[in-house]
C-alpha positions as a Markdown table, in Angstrom:
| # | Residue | x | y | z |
|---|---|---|---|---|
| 1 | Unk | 0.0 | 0.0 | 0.0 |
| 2 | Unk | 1.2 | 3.4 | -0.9 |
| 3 | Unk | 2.3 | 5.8 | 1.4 |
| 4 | Unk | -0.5 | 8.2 | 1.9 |
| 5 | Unk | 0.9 | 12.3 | 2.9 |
| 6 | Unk | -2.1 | 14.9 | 4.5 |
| 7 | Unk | -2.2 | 17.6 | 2.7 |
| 8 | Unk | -5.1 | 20.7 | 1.8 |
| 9 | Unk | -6.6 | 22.4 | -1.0 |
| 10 | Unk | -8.8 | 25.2 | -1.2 |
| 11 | Unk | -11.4 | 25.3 | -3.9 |
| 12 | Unk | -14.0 | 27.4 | -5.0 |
| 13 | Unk | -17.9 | 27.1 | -3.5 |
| 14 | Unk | -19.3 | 25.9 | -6.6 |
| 15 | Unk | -16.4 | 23.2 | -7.0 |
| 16 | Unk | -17.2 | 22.0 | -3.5 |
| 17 | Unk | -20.8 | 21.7 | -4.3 |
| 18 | Unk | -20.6 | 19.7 | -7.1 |
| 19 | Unk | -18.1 | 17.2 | -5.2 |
| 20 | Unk | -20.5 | 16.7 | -2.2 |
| 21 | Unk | -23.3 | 15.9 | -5.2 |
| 22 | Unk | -21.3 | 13.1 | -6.7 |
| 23 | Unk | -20.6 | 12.2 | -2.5 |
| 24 | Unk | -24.7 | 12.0 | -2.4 |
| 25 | Unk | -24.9 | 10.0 | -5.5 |
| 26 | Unk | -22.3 | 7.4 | -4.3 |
| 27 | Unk | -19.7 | 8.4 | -7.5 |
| 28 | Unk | -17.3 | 9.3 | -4.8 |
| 29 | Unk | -16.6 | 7.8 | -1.1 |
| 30 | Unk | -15.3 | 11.6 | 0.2 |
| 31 | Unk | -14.3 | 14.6 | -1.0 |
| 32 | Unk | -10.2 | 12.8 | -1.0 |
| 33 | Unk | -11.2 | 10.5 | -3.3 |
| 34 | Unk | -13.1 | 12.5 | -5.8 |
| 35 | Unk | -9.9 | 14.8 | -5.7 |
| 36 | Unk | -7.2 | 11.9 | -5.7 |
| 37 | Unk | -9.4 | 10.3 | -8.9 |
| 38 | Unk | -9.4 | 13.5 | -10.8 |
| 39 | Unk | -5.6 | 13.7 | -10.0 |
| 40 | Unk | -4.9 | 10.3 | -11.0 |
| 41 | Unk | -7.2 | 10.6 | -14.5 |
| 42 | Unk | -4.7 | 14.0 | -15.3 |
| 43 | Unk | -1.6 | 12.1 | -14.9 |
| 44 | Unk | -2.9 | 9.7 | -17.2 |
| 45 | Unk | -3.9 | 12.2 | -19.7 |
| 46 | Unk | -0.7 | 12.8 | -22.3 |
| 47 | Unk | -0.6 | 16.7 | -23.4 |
């Protein structure tokens, strides 16, 4: 299992609120995961 380092972001309001609506619809466990999946999918991406 990977090492896992705390850490904070700020985001705006309306970035927050759509992150707690995929919480309510089960898309995402937390607001870490949303964050650490949309992190993940970018590193993925090739520019």
């Amino acid at each position: 299992m990977k090492k896992r380092i705390q850490t904070s972001v700020t985001l705006d309001k309306e970035t927050i609120d759509w992150i707690d609506e995929q919480i309510s619809q089960k898309v995402f466990a937390s607001r870490s995961h949303a964050i650490e999946f949309c992190i993940h999918r970018m590193k993925e991406k090739k520019f």
